[in-house]
C-alpha atoms as an extended CHARMM CRD file, in Angstrom:
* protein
*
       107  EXT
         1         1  UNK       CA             -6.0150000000       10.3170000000        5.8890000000  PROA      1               0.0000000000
         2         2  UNK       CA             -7.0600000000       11.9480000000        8.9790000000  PROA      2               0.0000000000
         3         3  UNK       CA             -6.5170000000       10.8660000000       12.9020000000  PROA      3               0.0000000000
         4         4  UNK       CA             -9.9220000000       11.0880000000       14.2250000000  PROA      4               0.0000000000
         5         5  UNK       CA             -9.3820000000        9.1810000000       17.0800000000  PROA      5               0.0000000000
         6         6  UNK       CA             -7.4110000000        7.4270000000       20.1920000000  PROA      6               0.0000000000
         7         7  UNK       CA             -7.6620000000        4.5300000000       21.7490000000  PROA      7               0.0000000000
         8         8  UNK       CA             -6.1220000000        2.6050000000       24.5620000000  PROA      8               0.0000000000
         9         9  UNK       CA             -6.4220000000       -2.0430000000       24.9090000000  PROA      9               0.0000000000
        10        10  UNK       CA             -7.9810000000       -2.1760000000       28.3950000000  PROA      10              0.0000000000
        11        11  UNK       CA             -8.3600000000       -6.1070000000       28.8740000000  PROA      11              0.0000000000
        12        12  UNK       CA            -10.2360000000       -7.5830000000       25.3260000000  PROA      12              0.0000000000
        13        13  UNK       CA            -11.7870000000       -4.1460000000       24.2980000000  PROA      13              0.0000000000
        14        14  UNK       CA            -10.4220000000       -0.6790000000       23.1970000000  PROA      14              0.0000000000
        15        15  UNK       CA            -11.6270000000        2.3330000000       25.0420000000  PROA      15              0.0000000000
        16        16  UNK       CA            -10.6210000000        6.6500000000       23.8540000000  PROA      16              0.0000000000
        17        17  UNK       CA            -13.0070000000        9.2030000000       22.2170000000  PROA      17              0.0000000000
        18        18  UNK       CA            -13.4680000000       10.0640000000       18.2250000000  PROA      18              0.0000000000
        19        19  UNK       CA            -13.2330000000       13.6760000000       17.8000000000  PROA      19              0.0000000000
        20        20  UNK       CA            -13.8920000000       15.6700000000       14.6220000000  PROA      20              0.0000000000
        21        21  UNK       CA            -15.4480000000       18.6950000000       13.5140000000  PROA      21              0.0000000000
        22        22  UNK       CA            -18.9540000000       17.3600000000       14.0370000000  PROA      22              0.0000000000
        23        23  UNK       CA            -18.4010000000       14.2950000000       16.3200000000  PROA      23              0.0000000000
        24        24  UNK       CA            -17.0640000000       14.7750000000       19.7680000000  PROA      24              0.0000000000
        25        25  UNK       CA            -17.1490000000       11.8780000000       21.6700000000  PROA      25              0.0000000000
        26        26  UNK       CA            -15.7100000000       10.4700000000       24.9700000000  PROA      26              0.0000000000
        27        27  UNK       CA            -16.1470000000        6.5260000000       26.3220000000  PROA      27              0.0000000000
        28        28  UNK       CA            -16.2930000000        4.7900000000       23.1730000000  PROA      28              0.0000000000
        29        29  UNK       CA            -15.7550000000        1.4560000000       23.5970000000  PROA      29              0.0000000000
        30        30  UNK       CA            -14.9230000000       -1.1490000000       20.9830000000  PROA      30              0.0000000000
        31        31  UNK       CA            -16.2340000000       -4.8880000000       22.1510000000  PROA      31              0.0000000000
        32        32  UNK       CA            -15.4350000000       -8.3030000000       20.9940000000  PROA      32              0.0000000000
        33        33  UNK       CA            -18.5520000000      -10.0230000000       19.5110000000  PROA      33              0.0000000000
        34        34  UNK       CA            -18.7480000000      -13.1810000000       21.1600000000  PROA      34              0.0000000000
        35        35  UNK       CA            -22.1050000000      -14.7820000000       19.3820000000  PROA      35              0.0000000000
        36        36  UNK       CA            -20.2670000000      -14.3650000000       15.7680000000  PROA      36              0.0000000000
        37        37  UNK       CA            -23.4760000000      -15.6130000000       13.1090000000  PROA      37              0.0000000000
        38        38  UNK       CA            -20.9100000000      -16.3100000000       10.7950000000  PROA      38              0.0000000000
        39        39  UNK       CA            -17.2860000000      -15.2150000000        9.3240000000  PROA      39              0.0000000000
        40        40  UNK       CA            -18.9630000000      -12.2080000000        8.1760000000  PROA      40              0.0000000000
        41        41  UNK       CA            -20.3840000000      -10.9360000000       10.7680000000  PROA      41              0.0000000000
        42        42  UNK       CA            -18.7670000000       -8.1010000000       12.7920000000  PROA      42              0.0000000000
        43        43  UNK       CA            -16.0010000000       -9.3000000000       15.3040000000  PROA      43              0.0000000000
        44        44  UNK       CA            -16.6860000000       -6.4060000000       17.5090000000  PROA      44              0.0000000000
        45        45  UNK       CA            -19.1560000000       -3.8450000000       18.1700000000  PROA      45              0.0000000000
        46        46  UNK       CA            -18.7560000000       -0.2730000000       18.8900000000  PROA      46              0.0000000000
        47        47  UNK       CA            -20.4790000000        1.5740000000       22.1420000000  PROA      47              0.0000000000
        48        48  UNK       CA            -20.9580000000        4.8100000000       23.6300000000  PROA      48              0.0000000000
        49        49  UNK       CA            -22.6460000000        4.1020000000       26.8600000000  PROA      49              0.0000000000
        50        50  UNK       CA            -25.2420000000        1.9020000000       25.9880000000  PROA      50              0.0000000000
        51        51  UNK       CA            -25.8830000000        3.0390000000       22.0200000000  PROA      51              0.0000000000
        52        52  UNK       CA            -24.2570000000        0.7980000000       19.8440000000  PROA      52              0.0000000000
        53        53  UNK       CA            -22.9290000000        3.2350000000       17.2570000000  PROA      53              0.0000000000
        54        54  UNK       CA            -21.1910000000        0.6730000000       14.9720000000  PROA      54              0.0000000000
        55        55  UNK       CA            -19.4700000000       -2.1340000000       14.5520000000  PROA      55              0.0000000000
        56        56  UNK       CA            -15.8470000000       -3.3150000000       13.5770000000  PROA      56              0.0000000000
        57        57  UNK       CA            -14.2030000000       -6.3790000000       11.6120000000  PROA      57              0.0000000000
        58        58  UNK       CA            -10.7040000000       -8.1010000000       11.8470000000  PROA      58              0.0000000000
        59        59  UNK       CA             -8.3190000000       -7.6830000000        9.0730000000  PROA      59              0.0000000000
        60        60  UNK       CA             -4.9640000000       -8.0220000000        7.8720000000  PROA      60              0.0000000000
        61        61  UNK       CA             -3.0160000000       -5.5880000000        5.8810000000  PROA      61              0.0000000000
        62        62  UNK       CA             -0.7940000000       -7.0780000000        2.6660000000  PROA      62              0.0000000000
        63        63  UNK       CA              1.9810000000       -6.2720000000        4.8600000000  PROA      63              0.0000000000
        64        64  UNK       CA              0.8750000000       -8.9320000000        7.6030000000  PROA      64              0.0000000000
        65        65  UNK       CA             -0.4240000000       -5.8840000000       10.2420000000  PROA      65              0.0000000000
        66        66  UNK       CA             -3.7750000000       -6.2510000000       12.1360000000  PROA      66              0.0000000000
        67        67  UNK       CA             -6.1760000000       -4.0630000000       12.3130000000  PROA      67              0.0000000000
        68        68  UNK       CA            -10.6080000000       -3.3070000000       12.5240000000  PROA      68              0.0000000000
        69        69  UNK       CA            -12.0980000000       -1.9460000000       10.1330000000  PROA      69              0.0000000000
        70        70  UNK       CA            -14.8150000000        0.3340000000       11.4520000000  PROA      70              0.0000000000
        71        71  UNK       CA            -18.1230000000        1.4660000000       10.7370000000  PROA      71              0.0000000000
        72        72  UNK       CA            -19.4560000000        4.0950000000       12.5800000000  PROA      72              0.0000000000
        73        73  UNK       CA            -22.9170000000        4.9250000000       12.2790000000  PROA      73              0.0000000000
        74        74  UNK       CA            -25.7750000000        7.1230000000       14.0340000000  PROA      74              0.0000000000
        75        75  UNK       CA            -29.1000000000        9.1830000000       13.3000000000  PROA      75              0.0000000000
        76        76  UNK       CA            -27.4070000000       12.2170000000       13.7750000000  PROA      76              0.0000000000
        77        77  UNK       CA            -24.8580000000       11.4600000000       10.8990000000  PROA      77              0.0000000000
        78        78  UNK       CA            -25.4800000000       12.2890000000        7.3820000000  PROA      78              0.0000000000
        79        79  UNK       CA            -23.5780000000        9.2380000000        6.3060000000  PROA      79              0.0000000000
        80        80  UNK       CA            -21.6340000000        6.3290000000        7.9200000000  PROA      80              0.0000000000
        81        81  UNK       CA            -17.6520000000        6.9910000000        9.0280000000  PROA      81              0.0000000000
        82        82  UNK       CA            -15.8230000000        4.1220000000        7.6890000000  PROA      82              0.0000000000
        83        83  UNK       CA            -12.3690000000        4.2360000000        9.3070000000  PROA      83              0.0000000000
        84        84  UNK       CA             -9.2100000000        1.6240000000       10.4600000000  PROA      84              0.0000000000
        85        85  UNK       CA             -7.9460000000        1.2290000000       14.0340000000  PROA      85              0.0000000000
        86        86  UNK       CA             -4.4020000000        0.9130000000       13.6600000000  PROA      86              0.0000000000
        87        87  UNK       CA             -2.2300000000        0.3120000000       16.4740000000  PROA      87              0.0000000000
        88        88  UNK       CA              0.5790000000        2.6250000000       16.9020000000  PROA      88              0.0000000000
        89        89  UNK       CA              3.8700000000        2.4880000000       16.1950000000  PROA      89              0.0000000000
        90        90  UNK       CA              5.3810000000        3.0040000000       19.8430000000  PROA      90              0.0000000000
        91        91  UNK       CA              3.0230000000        0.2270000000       20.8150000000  PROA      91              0.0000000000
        92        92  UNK       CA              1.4520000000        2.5070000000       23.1120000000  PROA      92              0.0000000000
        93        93  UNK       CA             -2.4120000000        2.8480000000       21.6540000000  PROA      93              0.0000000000
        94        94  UNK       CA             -4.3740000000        3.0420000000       18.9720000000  PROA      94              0.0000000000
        95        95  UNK       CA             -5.3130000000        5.4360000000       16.0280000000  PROA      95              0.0000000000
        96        96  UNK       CA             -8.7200000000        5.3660000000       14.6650000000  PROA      96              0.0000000000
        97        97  UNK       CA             -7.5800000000        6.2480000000       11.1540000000  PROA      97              0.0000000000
        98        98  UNK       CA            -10.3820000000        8.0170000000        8.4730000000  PROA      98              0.0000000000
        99        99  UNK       CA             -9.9360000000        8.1530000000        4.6850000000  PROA      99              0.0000000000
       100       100  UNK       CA            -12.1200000000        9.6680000000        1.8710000000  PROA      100             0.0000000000
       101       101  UNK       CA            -13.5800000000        6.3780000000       -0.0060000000  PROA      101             0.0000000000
       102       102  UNK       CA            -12.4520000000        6.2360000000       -3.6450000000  PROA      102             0.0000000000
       103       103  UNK       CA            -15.5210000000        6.3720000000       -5.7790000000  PROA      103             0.0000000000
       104       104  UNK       CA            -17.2650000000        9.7890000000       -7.0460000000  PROA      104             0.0000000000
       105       105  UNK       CA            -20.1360000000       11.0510000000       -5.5630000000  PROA      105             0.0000000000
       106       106  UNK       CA            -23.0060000000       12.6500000000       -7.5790000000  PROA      106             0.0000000000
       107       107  UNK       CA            -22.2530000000       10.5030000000      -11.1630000000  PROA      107             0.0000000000
């Protein structure tokens, strides 16, 4: 697992940057949805400026902690960053949390 980024609650949406190796980015901005299609659909969507980058869903961990799960997408990318914005322990922000996905690649 790998920190790859910070945010901060600033009224209903979370604003910090994503940083890794490839992906530098200030003023992201994670938005409530507010014309939800259905249960599926995204509960928030995910800006920088005005390109929506990806989007982000409500969940609950099997210990009873909230959280988004994140999908992070873009031309530039060779594949989509799936990630989960945790919030921190001293209840001060948010961690944008990445982890390898399970399944193989190439078989």
């Amino acid at each position: 697992m790998a920190n790859i980024g910070s945010f901060k609650k600033v009224g209903s949406e979370f604003q910090g940057e994503i940083v890794t190796l490839s992906v530098q980015t200030k003023g992201v901005r994670i938005v409530p949805e507010t014309n939800r299609a259905n249960d599926n659909a995204p509960s928030h969507r995910v800006f920088v400026g005005r390109a929506e980058i990806g989007a982000a869903w409500t969940k609950r961990s099997n210990e009873g902690r909230d959280y988004l799960s994140v999908k992070l997408d873009d031309p530039s990318f060779n594949a989509a960053i799936y990630a989960n914005l945790f919030d921190d322990e001293d209840g001060e922000g948010y961690s944008l949390i990445w982890s390898r996905p399970n399944g193989r690649r190439g078989e």
